[in-house]
KOLDONU-514083 format. One line per 8 residues: their letters; for each residue z negated, x negated, y of N, C-alpha, C, O. Coordinates in steps of 0.1 Angstrom, whole numbers. Example, Ala and Ser with C-alpha at 12.3 -4.5 7.8 and 13.67 -1.06 7.14 Angstrom:
2
AS> -78 -132 -57 -78 -123 -45 -78 -132 -33 -85 -142 -33 | -71 -128 -22 -71 -137 -11 -79 -129 0 -80 -134 11
//
This chain:
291
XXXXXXXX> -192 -246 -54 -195 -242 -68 -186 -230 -72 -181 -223 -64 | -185 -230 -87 -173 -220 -92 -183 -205 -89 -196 -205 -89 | -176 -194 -86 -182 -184 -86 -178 -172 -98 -167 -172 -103 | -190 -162 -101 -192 -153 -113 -190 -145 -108 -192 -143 -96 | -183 -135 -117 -181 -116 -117 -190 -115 -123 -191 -120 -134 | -202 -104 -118 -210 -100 -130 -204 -89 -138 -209 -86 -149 | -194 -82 -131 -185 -76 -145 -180 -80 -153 -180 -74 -164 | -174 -92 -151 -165 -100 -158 -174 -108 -173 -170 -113 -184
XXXXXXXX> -186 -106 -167 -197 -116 -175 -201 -109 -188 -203 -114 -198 | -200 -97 -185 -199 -86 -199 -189 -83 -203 -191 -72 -208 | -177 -87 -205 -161 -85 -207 -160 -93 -218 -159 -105 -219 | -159 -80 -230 -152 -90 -246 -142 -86 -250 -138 -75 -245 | -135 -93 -262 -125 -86 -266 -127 -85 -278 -134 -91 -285 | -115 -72 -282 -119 -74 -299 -107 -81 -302 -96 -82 -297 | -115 -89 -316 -106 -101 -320 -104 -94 -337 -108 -83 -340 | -98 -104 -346 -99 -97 -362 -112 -95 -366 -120 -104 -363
XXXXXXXX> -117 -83 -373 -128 -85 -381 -136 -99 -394 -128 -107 -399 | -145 -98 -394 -151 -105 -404 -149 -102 -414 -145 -91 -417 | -153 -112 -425 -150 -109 -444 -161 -101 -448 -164 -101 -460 | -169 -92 -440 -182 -82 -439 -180 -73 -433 -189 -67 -427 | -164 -70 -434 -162 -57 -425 -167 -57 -411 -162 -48 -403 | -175 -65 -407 -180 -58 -393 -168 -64 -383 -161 -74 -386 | -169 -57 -369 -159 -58 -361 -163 -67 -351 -174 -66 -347 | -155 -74 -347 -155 -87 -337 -147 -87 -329 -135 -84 -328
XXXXXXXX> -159 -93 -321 -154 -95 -300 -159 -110 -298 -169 -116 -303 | -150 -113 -289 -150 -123 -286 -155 -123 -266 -151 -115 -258 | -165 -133 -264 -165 -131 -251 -168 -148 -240 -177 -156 -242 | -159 -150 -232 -162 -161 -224 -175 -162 -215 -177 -153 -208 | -184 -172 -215 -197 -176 -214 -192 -185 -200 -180 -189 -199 | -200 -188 -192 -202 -195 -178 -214 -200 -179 -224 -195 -184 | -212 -212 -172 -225 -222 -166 -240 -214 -165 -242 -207 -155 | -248 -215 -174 -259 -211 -168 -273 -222 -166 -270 -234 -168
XXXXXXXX> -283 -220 -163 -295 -230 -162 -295 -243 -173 -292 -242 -185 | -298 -252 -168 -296 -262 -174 -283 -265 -183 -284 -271 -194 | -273 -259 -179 -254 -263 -181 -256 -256 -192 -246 -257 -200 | -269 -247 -197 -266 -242 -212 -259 -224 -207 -259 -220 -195 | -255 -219 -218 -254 -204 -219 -266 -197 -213 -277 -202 -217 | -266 -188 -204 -271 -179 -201 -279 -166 -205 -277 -155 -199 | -288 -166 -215 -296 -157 -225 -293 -143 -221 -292 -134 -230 | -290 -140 -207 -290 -125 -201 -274 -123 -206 -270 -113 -212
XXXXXXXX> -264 -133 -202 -250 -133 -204 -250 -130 -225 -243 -121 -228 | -256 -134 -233 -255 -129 -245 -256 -118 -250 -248 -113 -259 | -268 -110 -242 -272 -100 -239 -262 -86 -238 -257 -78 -247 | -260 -87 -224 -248 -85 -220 -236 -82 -228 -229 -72 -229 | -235 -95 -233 -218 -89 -238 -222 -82 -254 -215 -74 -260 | -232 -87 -259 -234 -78 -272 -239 -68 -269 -241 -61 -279 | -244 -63 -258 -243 -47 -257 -231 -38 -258 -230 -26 -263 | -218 -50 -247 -205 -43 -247 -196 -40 -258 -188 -30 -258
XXXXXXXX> -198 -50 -269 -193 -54 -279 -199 -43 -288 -191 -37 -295 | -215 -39 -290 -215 -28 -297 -211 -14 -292 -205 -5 -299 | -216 -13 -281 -209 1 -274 -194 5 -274 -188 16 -272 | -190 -6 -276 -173 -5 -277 -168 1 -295 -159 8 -298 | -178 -6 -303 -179 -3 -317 -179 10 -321 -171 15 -329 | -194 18 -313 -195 30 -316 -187 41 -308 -186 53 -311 | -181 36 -296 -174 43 -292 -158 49 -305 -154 61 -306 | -153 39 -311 -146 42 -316 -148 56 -332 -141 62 -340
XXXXXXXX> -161 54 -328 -162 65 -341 -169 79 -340 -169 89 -347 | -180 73 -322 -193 85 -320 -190 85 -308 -196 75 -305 | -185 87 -300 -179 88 -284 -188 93 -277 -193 102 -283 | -193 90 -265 -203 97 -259 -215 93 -262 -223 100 -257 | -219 86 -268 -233 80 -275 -235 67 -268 -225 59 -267 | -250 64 -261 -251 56 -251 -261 49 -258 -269 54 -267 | -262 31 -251 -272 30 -261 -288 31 -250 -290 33 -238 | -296 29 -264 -311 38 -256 -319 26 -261 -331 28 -258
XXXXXXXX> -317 15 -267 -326 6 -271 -322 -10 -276 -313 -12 -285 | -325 -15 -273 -321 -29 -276 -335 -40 -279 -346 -41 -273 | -331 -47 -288 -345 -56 -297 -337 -71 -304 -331 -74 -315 | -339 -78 -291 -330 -91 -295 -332 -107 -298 -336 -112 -288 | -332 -113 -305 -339 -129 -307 -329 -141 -303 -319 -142 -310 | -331 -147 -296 -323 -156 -294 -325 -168 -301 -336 -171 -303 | -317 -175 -305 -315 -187 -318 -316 -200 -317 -323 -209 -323 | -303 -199 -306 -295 -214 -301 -293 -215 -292 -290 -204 -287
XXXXXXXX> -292 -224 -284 -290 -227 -273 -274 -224 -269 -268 -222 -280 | -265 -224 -261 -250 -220 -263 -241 -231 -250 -245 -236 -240 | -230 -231 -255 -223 -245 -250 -214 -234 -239 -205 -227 -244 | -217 -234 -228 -205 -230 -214 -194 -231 -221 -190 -220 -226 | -188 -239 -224 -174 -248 -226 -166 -237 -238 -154 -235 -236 | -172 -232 -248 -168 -222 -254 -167 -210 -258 -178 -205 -255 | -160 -201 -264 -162 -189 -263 -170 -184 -274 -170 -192 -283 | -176 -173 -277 -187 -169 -280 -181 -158 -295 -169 -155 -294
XXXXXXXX> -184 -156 -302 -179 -143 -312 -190 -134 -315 -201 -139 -317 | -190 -124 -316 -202 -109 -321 -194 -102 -328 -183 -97 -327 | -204 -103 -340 -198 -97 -352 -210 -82 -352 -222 -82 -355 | -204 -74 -350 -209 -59 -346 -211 -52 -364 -201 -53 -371 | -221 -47 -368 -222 -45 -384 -226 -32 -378 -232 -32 -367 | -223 -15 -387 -222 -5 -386 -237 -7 -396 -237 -12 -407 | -252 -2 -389 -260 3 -402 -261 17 -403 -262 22 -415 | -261 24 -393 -262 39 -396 -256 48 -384 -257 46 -372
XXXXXXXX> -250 58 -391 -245 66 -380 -251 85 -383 -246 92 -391 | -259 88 -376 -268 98 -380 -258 113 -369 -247 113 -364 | -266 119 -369 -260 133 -364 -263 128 -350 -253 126 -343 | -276 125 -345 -280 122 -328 -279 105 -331 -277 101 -319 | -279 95 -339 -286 85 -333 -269 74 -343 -266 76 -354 | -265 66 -336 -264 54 -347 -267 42 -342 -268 43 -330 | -271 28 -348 -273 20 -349 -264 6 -352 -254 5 -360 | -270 -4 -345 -259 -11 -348 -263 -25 -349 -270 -26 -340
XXXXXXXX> -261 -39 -356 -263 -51 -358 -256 -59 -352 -245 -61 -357 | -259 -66 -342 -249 -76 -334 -258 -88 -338 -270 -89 -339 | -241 -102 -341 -248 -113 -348 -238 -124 -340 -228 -125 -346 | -240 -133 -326 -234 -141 -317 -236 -153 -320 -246 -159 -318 | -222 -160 -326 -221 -168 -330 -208 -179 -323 -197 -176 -319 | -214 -194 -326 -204 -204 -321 -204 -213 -325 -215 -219 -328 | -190 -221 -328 -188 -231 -335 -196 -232 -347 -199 -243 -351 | -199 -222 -354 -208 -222 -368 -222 -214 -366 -228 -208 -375
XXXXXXXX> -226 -217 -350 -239 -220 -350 -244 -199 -347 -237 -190 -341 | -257 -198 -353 -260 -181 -347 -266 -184 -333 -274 -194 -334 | -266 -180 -322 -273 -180 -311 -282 -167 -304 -292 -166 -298 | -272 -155 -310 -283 -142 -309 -285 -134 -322 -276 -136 -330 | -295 -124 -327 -293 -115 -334 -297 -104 -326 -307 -106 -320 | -293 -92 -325 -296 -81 -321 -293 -66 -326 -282 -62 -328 | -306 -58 -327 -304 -42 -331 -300 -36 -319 -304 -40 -309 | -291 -26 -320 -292 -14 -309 -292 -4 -312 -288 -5 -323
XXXXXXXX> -294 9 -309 -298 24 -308 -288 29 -298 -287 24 -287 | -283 38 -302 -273 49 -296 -276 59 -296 -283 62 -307 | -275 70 -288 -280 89 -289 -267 92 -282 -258 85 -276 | -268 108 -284 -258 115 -280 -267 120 -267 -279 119 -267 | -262 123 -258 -271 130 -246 -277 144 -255 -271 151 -263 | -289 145 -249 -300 151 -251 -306 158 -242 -306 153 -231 | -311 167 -242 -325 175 -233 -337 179 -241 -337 185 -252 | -349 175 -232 -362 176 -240 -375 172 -226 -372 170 -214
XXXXXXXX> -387 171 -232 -399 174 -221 -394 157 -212 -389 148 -218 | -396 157 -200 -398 150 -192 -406 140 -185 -413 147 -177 | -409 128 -185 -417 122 -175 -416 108 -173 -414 100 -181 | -417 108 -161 -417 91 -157 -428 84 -152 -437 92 -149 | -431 75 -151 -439 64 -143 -436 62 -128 -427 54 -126 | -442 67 -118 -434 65 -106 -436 54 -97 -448 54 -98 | -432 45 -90 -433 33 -82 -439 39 -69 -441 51 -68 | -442 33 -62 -447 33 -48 -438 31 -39 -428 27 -45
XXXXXXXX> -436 33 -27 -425 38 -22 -429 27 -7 -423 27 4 | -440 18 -12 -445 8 -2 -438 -4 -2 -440 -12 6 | -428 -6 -12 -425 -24 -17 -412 -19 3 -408 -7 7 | -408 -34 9 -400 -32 20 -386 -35 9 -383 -40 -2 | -378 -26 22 -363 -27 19 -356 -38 18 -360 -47 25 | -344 -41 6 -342 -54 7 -333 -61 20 -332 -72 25 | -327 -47 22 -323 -55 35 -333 -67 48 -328 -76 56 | -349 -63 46 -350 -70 58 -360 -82 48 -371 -86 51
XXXXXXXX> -354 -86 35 -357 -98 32 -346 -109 30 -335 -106 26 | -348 -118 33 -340 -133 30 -335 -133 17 -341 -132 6 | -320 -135 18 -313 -140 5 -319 -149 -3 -324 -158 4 | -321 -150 -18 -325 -160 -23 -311 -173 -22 -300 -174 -17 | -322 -183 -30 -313 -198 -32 -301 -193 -48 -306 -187 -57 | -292 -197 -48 -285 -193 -59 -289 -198 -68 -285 -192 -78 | -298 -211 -73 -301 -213 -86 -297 -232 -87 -289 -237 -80 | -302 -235 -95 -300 -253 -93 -284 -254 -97 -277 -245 -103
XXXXXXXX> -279 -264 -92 -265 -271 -89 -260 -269 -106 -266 -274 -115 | -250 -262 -107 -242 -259 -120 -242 -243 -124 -234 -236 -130 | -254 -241 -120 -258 -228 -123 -249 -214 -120 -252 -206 -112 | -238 -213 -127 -229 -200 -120 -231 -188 -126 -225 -178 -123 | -239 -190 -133 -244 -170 -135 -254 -166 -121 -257 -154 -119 | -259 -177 -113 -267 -168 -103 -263 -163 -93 -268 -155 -86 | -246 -169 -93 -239 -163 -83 -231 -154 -83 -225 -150 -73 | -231 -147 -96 -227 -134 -101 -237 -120 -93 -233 -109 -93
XXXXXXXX> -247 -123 -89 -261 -113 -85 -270 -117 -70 -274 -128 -69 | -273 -109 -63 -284 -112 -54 -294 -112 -54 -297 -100 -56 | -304 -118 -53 -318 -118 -54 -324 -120 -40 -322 -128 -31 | -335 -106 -42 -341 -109 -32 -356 -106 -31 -361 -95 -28 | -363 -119 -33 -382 -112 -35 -390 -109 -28 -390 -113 -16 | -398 -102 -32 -406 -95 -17 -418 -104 -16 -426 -101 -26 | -421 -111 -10 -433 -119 -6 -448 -110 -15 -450 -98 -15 | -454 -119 -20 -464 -113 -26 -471 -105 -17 -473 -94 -19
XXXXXXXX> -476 -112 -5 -482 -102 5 -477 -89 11 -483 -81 17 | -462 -88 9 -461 -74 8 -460 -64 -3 -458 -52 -2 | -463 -73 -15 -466 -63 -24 -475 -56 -26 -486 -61 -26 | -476 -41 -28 -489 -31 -28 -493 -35 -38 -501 -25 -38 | -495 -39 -46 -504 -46 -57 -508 -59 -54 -514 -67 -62 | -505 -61 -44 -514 -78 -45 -529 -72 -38 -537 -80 -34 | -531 -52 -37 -548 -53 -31 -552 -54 -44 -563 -59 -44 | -549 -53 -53 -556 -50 -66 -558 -70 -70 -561 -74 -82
XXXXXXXX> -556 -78 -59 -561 -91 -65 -553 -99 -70 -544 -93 -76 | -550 -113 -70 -537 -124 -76 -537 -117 -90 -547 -113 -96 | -522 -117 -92 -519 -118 -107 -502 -124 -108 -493 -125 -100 | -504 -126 -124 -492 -134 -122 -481 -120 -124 -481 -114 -135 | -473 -116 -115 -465 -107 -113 -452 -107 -102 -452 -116 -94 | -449 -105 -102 -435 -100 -87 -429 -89 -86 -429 -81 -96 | -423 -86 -78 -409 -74 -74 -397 -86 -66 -399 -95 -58 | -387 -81 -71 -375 -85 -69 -364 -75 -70 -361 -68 -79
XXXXXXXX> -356 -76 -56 -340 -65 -56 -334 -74 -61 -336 -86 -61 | -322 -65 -68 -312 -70 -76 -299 -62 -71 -298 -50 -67 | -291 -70 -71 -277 -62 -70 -266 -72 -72 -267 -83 -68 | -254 -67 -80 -241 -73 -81 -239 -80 -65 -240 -73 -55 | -236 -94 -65 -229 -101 -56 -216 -91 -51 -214 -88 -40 | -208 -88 -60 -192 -83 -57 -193 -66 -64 -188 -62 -75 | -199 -59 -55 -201 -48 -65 -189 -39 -67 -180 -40 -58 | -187 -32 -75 -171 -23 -84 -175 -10 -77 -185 -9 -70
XXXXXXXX> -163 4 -79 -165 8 -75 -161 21 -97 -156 18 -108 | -165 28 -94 -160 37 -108 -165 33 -119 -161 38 -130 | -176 21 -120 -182 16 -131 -185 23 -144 -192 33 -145 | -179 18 -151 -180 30 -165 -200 31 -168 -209 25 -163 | -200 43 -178 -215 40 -181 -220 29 -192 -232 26 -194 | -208 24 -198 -211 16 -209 -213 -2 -203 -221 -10 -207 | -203 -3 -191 -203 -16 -184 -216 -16 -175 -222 -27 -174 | -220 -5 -169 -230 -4 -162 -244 -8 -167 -251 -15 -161
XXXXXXXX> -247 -1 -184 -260 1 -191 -261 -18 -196 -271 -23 -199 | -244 -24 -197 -247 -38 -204 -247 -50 -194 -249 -62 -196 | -242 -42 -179 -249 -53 -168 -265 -53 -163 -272 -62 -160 | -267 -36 -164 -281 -36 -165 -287 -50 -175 -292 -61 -175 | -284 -45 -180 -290 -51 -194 -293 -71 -196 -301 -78 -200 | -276 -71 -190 -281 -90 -181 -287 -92 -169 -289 -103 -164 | -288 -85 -164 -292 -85 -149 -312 -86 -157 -320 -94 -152 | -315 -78 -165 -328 -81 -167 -335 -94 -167 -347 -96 -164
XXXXXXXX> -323 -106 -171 -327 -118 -177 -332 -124 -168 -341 -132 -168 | -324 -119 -155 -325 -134 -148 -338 -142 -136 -339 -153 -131 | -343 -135 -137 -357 -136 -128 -375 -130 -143 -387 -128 -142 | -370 -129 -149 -381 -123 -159 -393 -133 -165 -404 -128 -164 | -392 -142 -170 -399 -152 -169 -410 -158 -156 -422 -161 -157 | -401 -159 -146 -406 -162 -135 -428 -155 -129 -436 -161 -122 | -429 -146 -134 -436 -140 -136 -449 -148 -146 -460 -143 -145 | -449 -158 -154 -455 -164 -162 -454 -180 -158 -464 -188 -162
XXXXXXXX> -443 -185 -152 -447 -195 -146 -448 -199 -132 -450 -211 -129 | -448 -188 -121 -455 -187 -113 -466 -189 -111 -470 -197 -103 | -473 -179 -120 -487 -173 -126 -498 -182 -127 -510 -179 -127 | -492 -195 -128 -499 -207 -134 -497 -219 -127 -500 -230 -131 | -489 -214 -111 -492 -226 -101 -479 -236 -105 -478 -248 -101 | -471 -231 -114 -458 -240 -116 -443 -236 -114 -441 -224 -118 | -437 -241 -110 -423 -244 -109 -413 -244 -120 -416 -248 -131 | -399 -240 -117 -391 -242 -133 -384 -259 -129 -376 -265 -136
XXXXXXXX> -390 -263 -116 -387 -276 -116 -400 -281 -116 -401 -287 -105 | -410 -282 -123 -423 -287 -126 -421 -299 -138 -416 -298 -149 | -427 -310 -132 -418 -321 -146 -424 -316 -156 -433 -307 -153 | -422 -321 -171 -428 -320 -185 -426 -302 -187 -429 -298 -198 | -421 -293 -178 -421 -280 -183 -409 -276 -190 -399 -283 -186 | -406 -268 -199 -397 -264 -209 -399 -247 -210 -408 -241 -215 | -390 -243 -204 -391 -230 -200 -378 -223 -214 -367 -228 -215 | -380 -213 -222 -365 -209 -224 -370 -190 -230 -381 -186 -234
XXXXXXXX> -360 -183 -229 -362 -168 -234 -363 -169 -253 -354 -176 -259 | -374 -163 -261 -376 -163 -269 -371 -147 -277 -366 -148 -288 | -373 -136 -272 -370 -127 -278 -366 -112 -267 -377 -110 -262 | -360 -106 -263 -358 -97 -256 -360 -86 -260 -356 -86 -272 | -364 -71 -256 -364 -57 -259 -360 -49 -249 -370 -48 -242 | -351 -41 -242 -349 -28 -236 -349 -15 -242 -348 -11 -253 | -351 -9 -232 -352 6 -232 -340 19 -219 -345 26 -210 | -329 19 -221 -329 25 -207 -331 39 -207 -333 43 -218
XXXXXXXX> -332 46 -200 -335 52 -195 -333 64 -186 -339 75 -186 | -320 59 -178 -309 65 -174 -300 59 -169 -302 47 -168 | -287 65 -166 -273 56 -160 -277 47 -148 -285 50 -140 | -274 42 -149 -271 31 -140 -267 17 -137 -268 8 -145 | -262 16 -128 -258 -1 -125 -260 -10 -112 -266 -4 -102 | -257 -19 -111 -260 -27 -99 -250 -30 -87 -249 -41 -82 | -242 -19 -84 -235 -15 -75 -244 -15 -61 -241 -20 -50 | -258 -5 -64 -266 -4 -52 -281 -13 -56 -282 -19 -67
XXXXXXXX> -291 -14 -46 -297 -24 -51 -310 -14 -61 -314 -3 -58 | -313 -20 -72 -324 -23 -79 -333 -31 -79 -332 -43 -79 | -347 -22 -79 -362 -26 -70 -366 -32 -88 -369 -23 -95 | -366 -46 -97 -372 -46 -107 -387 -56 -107 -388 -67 -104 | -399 -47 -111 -411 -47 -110 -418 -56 -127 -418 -52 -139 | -422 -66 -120 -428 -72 -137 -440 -75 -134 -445 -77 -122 | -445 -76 -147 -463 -86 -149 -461 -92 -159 -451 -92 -166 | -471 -97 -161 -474 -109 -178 -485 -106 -179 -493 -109 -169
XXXXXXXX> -490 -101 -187 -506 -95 -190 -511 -106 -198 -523 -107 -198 | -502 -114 -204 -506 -126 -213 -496 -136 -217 -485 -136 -222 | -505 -147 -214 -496 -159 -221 -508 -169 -230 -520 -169 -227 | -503 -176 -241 -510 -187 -249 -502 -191 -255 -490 -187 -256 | -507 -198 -261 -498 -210 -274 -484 -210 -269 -475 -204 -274 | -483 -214 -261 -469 -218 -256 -462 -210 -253 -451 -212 -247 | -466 -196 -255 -457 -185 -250 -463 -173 -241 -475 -171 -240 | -455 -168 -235 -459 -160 -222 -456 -146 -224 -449 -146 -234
XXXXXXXX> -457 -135 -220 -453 -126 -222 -451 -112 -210 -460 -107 -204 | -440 -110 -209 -438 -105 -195 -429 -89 -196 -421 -87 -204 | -433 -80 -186 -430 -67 -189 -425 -60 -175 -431 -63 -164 | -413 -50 -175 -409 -48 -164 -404 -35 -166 -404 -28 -177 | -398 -31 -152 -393 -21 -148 -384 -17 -140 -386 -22 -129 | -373 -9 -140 -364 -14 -131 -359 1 -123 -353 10 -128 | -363 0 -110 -363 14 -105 -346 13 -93 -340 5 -87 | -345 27 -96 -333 28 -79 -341 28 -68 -353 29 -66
XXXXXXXX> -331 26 -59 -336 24 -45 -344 41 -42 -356 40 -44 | -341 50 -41 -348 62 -46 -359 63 -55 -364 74 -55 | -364 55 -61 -376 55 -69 -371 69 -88 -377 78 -94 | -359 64 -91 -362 70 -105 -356 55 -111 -347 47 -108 | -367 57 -122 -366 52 -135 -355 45 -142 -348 53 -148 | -349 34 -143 -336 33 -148 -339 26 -166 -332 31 -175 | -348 16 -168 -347 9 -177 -362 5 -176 -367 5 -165 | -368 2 -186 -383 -10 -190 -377 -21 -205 -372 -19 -215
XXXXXXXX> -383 -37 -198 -382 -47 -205 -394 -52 -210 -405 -50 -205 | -391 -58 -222 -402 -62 -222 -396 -80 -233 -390 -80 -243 | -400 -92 -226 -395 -105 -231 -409 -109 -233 -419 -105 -228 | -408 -120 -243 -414 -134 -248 -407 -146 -244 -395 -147 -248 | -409 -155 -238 -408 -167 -236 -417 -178 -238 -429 -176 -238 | -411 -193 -241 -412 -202 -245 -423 -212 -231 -416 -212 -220 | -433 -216 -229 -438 -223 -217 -443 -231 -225 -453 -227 -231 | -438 -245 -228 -443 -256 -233 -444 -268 -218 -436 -270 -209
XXXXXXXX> -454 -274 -221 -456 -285 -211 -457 -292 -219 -459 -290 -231 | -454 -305 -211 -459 -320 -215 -473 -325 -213 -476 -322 -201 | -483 -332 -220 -495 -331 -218 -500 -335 -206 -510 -331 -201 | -489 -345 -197 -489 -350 -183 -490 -343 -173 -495 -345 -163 | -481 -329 -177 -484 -318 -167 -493 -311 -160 -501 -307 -168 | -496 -307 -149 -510 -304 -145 -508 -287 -142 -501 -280 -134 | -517 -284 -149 -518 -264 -152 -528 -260 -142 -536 -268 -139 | -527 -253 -138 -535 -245 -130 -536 -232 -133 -526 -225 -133
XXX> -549 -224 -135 -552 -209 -141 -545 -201 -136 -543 -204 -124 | -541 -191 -139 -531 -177 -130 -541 -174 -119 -553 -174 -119 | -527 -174 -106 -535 -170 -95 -526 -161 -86 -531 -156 -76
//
């Protein structure tokens, strides 16, 4: 199978602007789940694509928020365009509108939030220091046949029974390490914060259809990402591994809803997600309650 750079996977270029002023990047897309586009790879490059924007005018301004909808489904086979729209550029904060589009079609829209570094009161949420090292778990499977964004990343999950939250009782939840397959060395903070940023996608769901005794190869199921939100938090990237921690506190009407966290191997804070996804079955399908 072809293999992914997950650096490479956030890599746009700027191309001419749009007849709306806003500025455009262009970015090449790889095989993802079901031969479509990759939801985390959209992600991704319209973070780079806006960070590269505001770089040119607020330098040093990192982004701190992202709130994104996914549209369309996206074709491997072509390249992608983000049209980056300037809405506000404030003393600490600017903002920015990314609009990912192909062959006609919109496939993302997304806001982001930029600050200038800051100092102010402090505090985190801290992890447990119980989940095991990824070293002494098994590589995952790279992902069904076509699939080349899974080979951009490692995965590796920790068996529910070692998770310190499985005393608190089944839920639909996991922990999973993450790390760049081919890790870089000098990673800027802007490539770092928008691989963070795809690296969220890729295991996030899983959490909701687990939960319910199913498979993403379960027949009649229809799995796809509906809306995305980040937060980071601090620098980081996936050079070393990343412990990321999710639950689904709720799913209905066909959609699920799942929330995470993504800690250093050291236990500080890097980023919290929070996704909606799509879980439509076929009436043939057989459900089983979260367990």
């Amino acid at each position: 199978m072809e293999r992914a750079d997950l650096y490479d996977m956030i890599a746009v270029e700027r191309i001419d602007g749009s007849a709306d002023g806003a500025e455009t990047f262009r970015g090449t897309p790889v095989s993802g789940p079901y031969g479509r586009v990759f939801g985390g790879q959209l992600i991704g490059q319209a973070v780079a694509a806006a960070t590269t924007a505001v770089e040119q005018t607020r330098p040093g301004r990192a982004a701190h928020s992202l709130h994104a909808y996914f549209l369309s489904v996206g074709d491997p086979r072509n390249p992608i365009d983000y049209e980056v729209a300037a809405i506000r550029d404030g003393r600490s904060f600017s903002v920015r509108s990314v609009r990912a589009r192909q062959d006609g079609r919109l496939l993302l829209t997304a806001e982001l939030s930029f600050q200038d570094p800051a100092k102010g009161p402090t505090h985190e949420e801290p992890r447990t220091t119980a989940y095991p090292e990824p070293e002494s778990l098994p590589t995952c499977e790279r992902g069904p046949a076509g699939a080349v964004h899974r080979t951009a990343v490692e995965i590796r999950r920790v068996p529910p029974e070692l998770d310190p939250k499985s005393e608190l009782g089944p839920r639909p939840g996991q922990a999973v390490w993450l790390r760049a397959a081919a890790p870089r060395s000098g990673v800027s903070d802007r490539d770092g914060r928008a691989v963070l940023a795809m690296a969220t996608d890729f295991t996030v769901l899983e959490s909701v259809v687990k939960g319910h005794g199913l498979t993403f190869a379960t027949e009649g199921l229809t799995v796809a990402s509906l809306d995305h939100s980040m937060w980071w938090h601090a620098p980081g990237a996936l050079d070393e591994w990343v412990l990321y921690l999710q639950e689904s506190p709720w799913s209905g009407g066909q959609r699920g809803l799942v929330t995470g966290r993504l800690y250093t191997r050291d236990g500080r804070l890097l980023a919290s997600v929070v996704q909606e996804g799509l879980l439509r079955i076929a009436p043939s399908a057989p459900v089983e309650g979260a367990s």
